[in-house]
C-alpha positions as CSV (number, residue, x, y, z in Angstrom):
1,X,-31.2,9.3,27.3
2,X,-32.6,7.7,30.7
3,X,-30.9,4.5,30.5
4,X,-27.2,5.2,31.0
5,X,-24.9,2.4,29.9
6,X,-22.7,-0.2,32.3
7,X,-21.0,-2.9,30.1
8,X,-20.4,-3.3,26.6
9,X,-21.9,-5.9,24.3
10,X,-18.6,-7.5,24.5
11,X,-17.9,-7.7,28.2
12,X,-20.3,-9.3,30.3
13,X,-19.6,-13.4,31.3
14,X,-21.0,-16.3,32.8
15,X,-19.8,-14.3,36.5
16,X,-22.2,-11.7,35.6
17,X,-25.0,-13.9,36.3
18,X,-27.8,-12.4,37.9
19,X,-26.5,-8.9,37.9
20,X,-28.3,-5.9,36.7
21,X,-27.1,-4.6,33.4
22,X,-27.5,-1.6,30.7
23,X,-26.6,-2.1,27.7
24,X,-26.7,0.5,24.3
25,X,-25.5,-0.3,21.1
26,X,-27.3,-1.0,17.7
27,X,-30.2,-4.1,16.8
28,X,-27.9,-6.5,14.4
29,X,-31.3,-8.8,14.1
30,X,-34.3,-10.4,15.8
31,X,-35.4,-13.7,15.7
32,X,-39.0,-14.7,17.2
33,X,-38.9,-18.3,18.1
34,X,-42.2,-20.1,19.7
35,X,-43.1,-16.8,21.5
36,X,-39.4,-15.8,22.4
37,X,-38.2,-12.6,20.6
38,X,-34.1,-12.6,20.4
39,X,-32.3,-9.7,19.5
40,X,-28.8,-9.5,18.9
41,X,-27.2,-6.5,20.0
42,X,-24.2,-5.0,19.3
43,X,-21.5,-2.3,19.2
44,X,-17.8,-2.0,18.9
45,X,-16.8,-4.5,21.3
46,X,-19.0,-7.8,20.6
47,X,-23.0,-8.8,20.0
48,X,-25.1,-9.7,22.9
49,X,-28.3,-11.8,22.7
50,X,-31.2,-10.0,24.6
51,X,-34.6,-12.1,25.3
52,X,-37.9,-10.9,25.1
53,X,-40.7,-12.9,27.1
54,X,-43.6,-12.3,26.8
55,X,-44.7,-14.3,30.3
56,X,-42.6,-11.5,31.7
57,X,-44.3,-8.7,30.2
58,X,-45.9,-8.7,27.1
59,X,-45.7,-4.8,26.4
60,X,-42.2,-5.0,26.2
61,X,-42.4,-8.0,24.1
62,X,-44.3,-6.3,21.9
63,X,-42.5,-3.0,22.1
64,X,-39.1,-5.8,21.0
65,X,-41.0,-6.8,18.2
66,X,-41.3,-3.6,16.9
67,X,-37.5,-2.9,16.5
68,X,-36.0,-2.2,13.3
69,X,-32.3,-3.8,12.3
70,X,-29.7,-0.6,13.0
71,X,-32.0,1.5,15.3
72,X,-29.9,2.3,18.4
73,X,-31.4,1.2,21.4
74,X,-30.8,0.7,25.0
75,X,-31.8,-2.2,27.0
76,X,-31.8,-3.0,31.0
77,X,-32.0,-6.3,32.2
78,X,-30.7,-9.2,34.2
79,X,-27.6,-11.4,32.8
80,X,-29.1,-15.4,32.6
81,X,-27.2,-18.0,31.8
82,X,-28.1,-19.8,28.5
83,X,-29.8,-23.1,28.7
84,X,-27.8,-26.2,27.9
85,X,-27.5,-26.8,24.3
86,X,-27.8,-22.9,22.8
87,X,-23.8,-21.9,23.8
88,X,-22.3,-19.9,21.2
89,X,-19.0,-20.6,21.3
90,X,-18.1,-18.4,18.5
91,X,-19.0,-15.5,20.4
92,X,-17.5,-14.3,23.9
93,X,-20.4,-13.4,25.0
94,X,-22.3,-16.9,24.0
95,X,-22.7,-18.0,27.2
96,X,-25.2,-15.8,28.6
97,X,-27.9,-13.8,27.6
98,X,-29.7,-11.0,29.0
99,X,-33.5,-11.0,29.6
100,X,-34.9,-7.3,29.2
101,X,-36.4,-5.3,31.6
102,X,-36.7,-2.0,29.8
103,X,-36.0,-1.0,26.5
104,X,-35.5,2.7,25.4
105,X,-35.3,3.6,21.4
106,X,-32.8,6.2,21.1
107,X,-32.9,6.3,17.3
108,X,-35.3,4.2,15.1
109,X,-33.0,2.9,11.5
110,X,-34.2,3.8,8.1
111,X,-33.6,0.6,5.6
112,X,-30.1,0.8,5.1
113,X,-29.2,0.7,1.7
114,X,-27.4,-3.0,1.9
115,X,-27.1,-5.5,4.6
116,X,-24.6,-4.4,7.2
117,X,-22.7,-8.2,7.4
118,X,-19.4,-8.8,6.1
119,X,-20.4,-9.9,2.7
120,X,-23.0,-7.9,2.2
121,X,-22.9,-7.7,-2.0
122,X,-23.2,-3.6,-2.4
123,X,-20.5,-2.0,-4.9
124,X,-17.5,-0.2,-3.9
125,X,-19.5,3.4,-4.7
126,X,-22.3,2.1,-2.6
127,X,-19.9,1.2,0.1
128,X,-18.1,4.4,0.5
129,X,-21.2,6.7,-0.6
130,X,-22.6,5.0,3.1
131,X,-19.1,5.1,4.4
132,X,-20.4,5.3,8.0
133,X,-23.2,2.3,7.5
134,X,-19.6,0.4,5.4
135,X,-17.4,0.6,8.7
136,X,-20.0,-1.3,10.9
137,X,-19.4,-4.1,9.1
138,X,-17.0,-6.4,11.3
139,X,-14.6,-6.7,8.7
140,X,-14.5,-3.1,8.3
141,X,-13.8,-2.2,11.8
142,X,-11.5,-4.8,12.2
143,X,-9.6,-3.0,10.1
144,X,-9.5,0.3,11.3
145,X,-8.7,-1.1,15.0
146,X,-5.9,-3.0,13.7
147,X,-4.6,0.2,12.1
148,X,-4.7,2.0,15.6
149,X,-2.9,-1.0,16.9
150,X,-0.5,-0.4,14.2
151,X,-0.2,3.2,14.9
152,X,0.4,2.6,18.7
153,X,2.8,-0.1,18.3
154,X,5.0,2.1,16.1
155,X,4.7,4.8,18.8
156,X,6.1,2.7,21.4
157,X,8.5,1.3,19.6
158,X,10.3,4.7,18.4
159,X,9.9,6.0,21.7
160,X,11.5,3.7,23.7
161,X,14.7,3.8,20.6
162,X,14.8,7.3,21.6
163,X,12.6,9.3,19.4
164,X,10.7,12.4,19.4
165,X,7.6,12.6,17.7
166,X,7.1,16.1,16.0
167,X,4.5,17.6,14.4
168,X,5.6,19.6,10.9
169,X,3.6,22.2,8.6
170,X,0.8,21.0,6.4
171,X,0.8,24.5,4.9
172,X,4.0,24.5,3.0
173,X,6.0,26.1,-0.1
174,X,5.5,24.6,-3.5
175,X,8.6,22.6,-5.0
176,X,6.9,21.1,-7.5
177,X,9.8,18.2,-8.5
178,X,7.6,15.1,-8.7
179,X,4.0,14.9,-8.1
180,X,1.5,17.3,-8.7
181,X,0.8,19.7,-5.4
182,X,-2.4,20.4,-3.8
183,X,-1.9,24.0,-3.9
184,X,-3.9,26.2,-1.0
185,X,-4.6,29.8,-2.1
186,X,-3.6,32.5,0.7
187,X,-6.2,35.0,1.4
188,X,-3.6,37.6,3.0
189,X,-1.3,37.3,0.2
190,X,-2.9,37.7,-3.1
191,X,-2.0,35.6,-5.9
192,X,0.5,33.7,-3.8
193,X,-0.2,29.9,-2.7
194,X,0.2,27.4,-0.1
195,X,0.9,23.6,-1.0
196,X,0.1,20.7,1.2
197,X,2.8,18.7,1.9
198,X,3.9,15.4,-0.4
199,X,5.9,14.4,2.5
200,X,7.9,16.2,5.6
201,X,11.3,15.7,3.8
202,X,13.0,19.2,4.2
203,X,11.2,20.2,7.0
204,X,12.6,16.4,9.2
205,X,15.9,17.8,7.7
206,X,15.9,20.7,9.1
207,X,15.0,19.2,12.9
208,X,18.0,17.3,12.4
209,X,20.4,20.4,11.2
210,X,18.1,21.8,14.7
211,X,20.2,18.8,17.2
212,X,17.1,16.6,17.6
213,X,19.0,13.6,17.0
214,X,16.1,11.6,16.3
215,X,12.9,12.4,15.2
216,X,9.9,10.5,13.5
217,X,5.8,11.4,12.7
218,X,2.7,9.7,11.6
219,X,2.3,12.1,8.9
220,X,-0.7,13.3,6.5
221,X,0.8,14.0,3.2
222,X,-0.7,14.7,-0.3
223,X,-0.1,14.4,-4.4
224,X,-2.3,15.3,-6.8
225,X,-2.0,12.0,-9.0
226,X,-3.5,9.3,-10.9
227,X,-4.8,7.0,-8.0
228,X,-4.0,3.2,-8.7
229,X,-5.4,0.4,-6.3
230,X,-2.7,1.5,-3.9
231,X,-2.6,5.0,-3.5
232,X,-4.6,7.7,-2.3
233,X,-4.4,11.3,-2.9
234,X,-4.3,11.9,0.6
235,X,-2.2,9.4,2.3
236,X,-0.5,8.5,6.0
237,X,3.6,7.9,6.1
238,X,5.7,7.0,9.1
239,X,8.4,9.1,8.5
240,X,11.7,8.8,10.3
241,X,14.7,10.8,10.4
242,X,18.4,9.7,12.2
243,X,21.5,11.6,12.4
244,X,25.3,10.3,12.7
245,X,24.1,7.7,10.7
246,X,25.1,5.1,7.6
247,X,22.6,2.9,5.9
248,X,23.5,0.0,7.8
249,X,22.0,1.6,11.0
250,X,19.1,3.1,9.5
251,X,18.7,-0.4,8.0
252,X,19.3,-2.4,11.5
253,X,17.1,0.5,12.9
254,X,14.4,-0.4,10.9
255,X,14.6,-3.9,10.6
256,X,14.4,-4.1,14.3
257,X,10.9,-1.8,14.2
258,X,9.1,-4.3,11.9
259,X,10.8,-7.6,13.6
260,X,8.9,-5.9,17.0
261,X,5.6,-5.1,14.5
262,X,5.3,-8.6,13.8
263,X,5.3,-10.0,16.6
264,X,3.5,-7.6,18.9
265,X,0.7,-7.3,15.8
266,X,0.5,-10.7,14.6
267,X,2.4,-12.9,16.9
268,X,4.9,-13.9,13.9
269,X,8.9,-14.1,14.3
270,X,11.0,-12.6,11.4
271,X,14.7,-13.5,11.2
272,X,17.1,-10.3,10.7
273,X,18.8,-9.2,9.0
274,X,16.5,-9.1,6.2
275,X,18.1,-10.1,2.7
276,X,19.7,-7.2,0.5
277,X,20.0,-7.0,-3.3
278,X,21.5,-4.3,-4.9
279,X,18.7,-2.5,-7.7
280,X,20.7,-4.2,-10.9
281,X,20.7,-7.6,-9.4
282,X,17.2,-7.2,-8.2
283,X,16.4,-6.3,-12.2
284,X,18.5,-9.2,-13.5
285,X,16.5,-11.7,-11.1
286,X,13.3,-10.5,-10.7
287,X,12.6,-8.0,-13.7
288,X,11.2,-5.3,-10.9
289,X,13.0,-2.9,-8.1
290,X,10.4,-4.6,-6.1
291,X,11.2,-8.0,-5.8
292,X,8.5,-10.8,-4.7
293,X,10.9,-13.2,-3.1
294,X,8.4,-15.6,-1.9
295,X,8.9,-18.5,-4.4
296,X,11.9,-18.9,-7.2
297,X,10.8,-18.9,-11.3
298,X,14.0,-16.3,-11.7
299,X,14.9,-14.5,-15.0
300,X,17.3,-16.2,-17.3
301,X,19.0,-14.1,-20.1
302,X,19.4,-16.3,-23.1
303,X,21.2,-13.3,-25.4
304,X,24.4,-14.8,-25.6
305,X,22.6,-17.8,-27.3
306,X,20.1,-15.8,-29.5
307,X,22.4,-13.1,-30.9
308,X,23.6,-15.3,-34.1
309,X,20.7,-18.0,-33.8
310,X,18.5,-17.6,-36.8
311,X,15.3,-15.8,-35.5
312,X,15.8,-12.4,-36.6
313,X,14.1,-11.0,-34.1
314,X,15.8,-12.2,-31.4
315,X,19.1,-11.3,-33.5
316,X,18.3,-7.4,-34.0
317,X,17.0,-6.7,-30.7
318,X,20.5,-7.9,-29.3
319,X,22.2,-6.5,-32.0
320,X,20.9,-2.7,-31.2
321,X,21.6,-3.5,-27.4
322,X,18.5,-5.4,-26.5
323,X,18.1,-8.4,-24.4
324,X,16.3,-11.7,-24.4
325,X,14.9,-12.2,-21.1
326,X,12.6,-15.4,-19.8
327,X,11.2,-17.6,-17.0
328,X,10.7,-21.5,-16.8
329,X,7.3,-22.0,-15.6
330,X,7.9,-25.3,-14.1
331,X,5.3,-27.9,-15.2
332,X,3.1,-25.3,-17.1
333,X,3.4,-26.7,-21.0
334,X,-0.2,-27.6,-20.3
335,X,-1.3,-23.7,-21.0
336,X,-3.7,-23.2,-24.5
337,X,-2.9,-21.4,-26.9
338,X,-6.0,-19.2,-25.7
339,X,-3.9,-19.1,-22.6
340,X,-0.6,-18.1,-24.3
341,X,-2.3,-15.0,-25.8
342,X,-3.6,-13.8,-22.7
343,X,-0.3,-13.7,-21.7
344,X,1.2,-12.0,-24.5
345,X,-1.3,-9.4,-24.2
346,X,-0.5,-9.2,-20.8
347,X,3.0,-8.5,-21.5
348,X,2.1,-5.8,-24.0
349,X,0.5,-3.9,-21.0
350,X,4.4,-3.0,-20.2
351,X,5.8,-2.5,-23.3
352,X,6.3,-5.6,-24.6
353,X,5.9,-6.2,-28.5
354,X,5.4,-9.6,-27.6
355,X,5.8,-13.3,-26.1
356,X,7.8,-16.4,-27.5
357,X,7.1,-19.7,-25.6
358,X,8.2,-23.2,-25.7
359,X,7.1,-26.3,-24.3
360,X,9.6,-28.7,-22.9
361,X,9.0,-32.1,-24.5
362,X,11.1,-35.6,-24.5
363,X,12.0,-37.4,-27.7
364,X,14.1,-40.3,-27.8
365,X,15.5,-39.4,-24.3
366,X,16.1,-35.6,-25.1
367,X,14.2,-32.7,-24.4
368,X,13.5,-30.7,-26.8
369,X,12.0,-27.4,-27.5
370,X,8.3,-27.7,-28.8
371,X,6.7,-24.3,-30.5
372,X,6.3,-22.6,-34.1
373,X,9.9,-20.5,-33.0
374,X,11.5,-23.5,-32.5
375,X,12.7,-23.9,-36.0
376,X,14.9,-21.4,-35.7
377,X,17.5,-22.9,-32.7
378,X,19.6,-25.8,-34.0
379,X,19.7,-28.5,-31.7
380,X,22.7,-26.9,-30.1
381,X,21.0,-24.1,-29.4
382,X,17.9,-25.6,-28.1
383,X,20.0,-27.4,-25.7
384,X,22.1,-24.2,-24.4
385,X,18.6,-22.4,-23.6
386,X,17.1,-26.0,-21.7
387,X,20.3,-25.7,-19.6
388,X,20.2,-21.7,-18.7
389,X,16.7,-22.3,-17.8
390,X,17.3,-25.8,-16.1
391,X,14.1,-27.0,-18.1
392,X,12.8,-30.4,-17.7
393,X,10.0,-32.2,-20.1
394,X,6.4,-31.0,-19.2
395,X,7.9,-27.3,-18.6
396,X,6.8,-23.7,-20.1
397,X,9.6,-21.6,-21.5
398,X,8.5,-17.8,-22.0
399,X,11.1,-15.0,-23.3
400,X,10.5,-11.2,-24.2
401,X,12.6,-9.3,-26.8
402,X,13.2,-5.5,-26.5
403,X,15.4,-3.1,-24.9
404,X,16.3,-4.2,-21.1
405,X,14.3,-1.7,-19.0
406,X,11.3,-3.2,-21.0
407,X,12.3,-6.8,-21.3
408,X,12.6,-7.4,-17.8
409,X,9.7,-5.6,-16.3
410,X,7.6,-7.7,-18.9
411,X,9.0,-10.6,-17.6
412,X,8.9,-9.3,-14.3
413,X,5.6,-8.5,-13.8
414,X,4.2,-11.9,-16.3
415,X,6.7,-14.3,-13.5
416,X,4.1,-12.8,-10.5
417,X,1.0,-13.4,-12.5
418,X,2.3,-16.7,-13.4
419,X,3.4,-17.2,-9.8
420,X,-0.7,-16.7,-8.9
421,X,-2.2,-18.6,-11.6
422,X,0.3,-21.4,-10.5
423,X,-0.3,-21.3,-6.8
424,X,3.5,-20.9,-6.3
425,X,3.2,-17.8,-3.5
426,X,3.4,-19.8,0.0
427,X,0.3,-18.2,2.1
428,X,0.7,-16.1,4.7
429,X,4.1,-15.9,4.9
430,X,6.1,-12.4,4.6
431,X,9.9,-12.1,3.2
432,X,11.0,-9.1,3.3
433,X,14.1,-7.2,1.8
434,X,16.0,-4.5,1.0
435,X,16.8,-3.1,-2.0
436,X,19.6,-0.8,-2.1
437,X,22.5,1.3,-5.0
438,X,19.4,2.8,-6.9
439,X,20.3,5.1,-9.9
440,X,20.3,8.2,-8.4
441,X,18.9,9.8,-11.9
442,X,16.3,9.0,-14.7
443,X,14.9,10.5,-17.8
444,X,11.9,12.2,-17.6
445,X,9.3,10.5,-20.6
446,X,7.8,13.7,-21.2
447,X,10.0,16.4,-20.7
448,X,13.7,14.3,-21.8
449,X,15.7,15.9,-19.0
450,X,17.4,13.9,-15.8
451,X,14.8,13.5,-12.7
452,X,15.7,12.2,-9.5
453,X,14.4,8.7,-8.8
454,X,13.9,9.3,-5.6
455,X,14.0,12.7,-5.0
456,X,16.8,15.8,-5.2
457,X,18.6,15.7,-1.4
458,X,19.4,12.4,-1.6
459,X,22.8,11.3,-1.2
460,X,24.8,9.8,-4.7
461,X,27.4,7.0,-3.3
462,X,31.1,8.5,-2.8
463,X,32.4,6.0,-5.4
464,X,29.9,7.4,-8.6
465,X,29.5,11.2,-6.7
466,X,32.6,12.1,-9.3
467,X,30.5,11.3,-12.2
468,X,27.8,13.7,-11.5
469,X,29.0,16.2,-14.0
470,X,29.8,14.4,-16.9
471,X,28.2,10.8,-16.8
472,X,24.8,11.6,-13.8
473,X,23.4,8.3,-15.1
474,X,26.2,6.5,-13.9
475,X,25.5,7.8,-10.3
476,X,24.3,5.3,-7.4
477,X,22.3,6.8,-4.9
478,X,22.3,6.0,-1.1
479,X,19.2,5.0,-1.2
480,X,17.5,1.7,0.3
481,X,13.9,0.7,-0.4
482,X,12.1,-1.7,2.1
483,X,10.6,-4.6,0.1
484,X,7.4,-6.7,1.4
485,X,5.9,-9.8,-0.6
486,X,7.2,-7.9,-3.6
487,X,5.4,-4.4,-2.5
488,X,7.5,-1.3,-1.4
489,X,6.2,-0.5,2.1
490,X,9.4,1.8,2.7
491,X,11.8,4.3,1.1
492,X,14.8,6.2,2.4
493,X,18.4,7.3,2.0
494,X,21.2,9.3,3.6
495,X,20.8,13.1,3.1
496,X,22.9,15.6,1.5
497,X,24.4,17.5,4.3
498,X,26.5,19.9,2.9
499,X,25.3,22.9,0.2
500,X,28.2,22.6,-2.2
501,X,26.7,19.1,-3.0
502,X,23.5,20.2,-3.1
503,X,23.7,22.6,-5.5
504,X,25.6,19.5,-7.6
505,X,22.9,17.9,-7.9
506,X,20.2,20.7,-8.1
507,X,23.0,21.9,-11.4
508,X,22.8,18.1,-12.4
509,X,19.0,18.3,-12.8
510,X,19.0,21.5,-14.2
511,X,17.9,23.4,-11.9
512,X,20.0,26.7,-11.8
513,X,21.1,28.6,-9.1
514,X,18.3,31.5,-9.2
515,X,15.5,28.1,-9.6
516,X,17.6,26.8,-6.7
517,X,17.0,29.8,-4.6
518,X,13.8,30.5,-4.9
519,X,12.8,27.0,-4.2
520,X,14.9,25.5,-1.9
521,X,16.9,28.7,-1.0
522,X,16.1,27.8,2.9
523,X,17.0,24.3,2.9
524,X,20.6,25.6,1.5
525,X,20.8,28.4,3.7
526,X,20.6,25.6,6.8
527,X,22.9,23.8,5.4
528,X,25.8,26.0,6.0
529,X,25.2,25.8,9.4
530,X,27.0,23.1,10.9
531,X,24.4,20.1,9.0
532,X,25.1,16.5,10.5
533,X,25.4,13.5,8.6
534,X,21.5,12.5,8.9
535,X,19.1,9.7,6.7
536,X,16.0,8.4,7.2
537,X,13.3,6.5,6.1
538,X,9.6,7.2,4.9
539,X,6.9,4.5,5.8
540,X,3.6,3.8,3.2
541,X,1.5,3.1,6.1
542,X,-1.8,2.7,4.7
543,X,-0.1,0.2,2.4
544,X,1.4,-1.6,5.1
545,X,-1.3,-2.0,7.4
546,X,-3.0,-3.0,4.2
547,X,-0.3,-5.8,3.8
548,X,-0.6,-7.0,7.3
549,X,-4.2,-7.9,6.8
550,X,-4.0,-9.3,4.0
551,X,-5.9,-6.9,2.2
552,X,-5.5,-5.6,-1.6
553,X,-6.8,-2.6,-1.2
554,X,-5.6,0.0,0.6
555,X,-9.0,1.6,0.7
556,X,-10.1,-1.0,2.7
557,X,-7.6,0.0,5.7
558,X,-8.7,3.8,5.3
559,X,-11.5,4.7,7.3
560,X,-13.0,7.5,4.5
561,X,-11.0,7.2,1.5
562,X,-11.3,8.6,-2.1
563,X,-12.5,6.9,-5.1
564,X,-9.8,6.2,-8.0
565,X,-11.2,9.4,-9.0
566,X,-10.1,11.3,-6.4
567,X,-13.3,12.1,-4.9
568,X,-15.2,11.8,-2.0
569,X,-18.7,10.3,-2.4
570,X,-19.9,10.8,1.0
571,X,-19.6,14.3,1.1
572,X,-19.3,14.9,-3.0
573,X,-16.1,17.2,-2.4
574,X,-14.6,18.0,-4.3
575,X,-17.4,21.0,-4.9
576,X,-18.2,24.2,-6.0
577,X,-17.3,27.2,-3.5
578,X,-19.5,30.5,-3.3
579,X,-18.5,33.4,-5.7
580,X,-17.8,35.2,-2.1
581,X,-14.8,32.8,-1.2
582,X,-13.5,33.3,-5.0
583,X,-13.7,36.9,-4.5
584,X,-12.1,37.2,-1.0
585,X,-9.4,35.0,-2.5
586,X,-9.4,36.7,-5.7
587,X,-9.5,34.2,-7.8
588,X,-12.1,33.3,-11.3
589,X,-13.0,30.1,-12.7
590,X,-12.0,30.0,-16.0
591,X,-14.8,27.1,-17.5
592,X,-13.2,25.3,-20.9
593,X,-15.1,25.9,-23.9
594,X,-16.9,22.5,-25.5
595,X,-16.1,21.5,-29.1
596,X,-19.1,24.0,-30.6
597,X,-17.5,26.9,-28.7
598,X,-14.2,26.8,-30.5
């Protein structure tokens, strides 16, 4: 390379006129007006426009012309400023321009596969199978420099509250208790494995049982799961780990963290303390344990009125313990009947066995219920469910029937969609919340046993820790999730600190003192030695840099993510390995047989 570079595409000003310059980045476009040849240059920082004239030197004009969009060039030249009327304001470079000297190709483009501009139209699998062609999009680095910004902020934030950051093991034991692990095979030690970790949890334990007081990391961590729109198999978390602490000062901790995030990242005040609900009131509001609290549309249980009304199936779900749960979609009894069934089917996507609806109508100064069901209330009835809903004329009534984990979520989730297709979510805006008393247990679908909802060295509440023997589902957990726009960017609790309890819950769970051992045998070994009272909290941060931007995805705020596959389609790993590594590992694939084989 012979010309070295001075200033960035992004840098140089009106001041710089007349100076020298050399700039390198890559050829956005050309443009060859009336014997002029313009070419936008760019690189990180910004897009400068370089002139080619061919009264200066017509070799190099027609060297310019020659230039391919993405080849990486380098250009010397003297800074001009532009003539009156051709200011680009959008730009910060728009007021000058630089008129080449010298150009020197450091690397002619092939024809990229799709336009590199913002919308530039190529699929997703195009996109990330040209990952590195992807992120020169503006909107694509964008993102990735806001995440650094993101990443720093935290730092400085955490380190002037007295933090250490410290780096953990990524090649770890396997305690398989929730996710799948990414298990590592161990070369030294045959038929024994490594797994990578699904997050530092014991491991920040013990650096608190170690006196570190307070510690945190911007951690890699990994789970071999199904991958939705907002995970990843590999994945970043913020994790963050206190000691001497309650949940109100992890809370205030944190609350004071994201009040600094937003407004050192996007300018925006955030009152604190942030609201708190309590996981049954969040259910009986909201249907979810992720509440969007952006706009009203709350749940209304009508049981009470259904349980002796005359639609049976309103009556048996009650009568075997089920609820009736709805939402009054103000204003909304102009949906179809096409659109009714698209909900209803939408509800059957969580459990739901189905949708009644009715439309709020006035007769003789009375509203009314309007629908095929409505037969079935007496007027008295009808009435009772227009007050609990506080239903006007003009309005959309919509109720599920079925056991209450299912009614509400149903409702839940069909309140957000309806919240959308109604333009009820104020725009950006954030409301945040907490949402704390979890069930410390839950039954496993698959297996029928208790799990832990969050996970096993959590803390259950001193008023319900009594009932861990006899009634564990009856046990409240003291955990607190962080809610955002109705996503969960955070999760924590306060730790168990002393073994006795431990192996209370490991018992509780069924996991027996021999499982216990082998497993977690070194977490309850340090916990005989003098363990402080210590919680903490874990961060998603790819999904909360994603909701920062504004962006859906968080695969969009990743700078090499996996497909919903789990692969990589840049590099096409995951991939075969030679029949040398399997041997020095000793390990054999073991291919399943197709259907003609068996």
């Amino acid at each position: 390379m012979k010309l070295k570079r001075t200033h960035t595409c992004g840098e140089i000003a009106v001041t710089d006129a007349g100076t020298e310059v050399v700039l390198s980045g890559w050829v956005e476009n050309k443009r060859d007006h009336g014997g002029m040849l313009f070419v936008d240059l760019k690189d990180r920082y910004g897009i400068t426009q370089v002139v080619f004239d061919p009264q200066r030197n017509e070799a190099l004009y027609a060297e310019g012309k020659e230039l391919k969009p993405e080849s990486v060039i380098s250009i010397r030249g003297v800074v001009q400023r532009r003539p009156e009327g051709n200011v680009n304001p959008d730009r910060k470079t728009g007021e000058i321009e630089i008129i080449a000297e010298e150009v020197e190709v450091l690397n002619r483009s092939a024809t990229p596969p799709f336009e590199i501009v913002d919308d530039c139209g190529a699929s997703e699998e195009v996109r990330m199978k040209y990952r590195y062609l992807d992120l020169r999009r503006d909107v694509m680095r964008e993102n990735i420099i806001f995440r650094h910004r993101v990443y720093q902020s935290m730092r400085r934030y955490l380190s002037e509250e007295g933090f250490i950051e410290v780096e953990t093991p990524t090649l770890i034991k396997s305690t398989p208790e929730g996710a799948r692990d990414y298990l590592v095979p161990s070369r030294k030690f045959s038929g024994r494995f490594f797994a990578l970790p699904q997050s530092p949890q014991i491991f920040k334990q013990l650096l608190m049982i170690a006196g570190f007081d307070r510690y945190f990391q911007i951690a890699r961590c990994y789970r071999d799961e199904d991958i939705r729109a907002d995970r990843q198999p590999e994945f970043t978390q913020l994790d963050i780990e206190m000691t001497f602490v309650d949940e109100d000062d992890v809370i205030a901790m944190n609350e004071g963290q994201v009040r600094f995030l937003m407004k050192d990242l996007l300018g925006i005040e955030v009152g604190t303390p942030f609201k708190r609900l309590a996981f049954d009131e969040a259910l009986k509001k909201y249907g979810l344990d992720a509440p969007d609290i952006r706009f009203g549309m709350t749940l209304v249980d009508v049981s009470d009125v259904c349980a002796d009304a005359g639609f049976k199936v309103f009556q048996a779900v009650v009568a075997s313990g089920g609820i009736v749960a709805g939402i009054n979609a103000k204003g909304a009894s102009n949906y179809s009947r096409r659109q009714l069934d698209e909900l209803t089917a939408y509800v059957g996507e969580y459990g739901a066995k189905g949708l009644v609806w009715f439309k709020v109508e006035e007769e003789g100064g009375t509203n009314v219920l309007k629908s095929p069901t409505a037969k079935f209330f007496d007027e008295g009835r009808q009435q009772k469910i227009i007050e609990k809903t506080k239903a006007e004329a003009g309005d959309l009534l919509l109720f599920v029937a079925d056991g209450p984990d299912v009614a509400r979520t149903a409702v839940g989730r069909l309140r957000v969609r309806l919240a959308r297709q109604l333009d009820l979510i104020p725009k950006n805006t954030f409301e945040l919340c907490w949402v704390t008393e979890f069930p410390m247990f839950e039954v496993d679908e698959e297996s029928g046993r208790l799990a832990a909802r969050h996970h096993p060295f959590t803390s259950p509440t001193p008023a319900t820790v009594d009932d861990l023997e006899k009634k564990p589902l009856r046990v409240r957990a003291r955990a607190y999730d962080l809610v955002v726009n109705g996503v969960e960017i955070a999760g924590g609790s306060i730790r168990i600190n002393t073994p006795e309890l431990q192996r209370r819950v490991f018992k509780a769970l069924g996991i027996g003192e021999k499982e216990a051992g082998e497993k977690f045998g070194f977490l309850i070994e340090a916990l005989k030695y003098g363990a402080p009272p210590h919680g903490g909290i874990a961060y998603g941060f790819d999904r909360f840099v994603a909701i920062l931007r504004g962006i859906d995805r968080i695969r969009d705020v990743i700078a090499f993510p996996k497909t919903t596959t789990a692969q990589c389609l840049l590099s096409g790993a995951p991939s075969p390995v030679d029949e040398k590594q399997l041997e020095e590992l000793k390990l054999k694939i073991i291919r399943e047989r197709d259907s003609s084989e068996r």
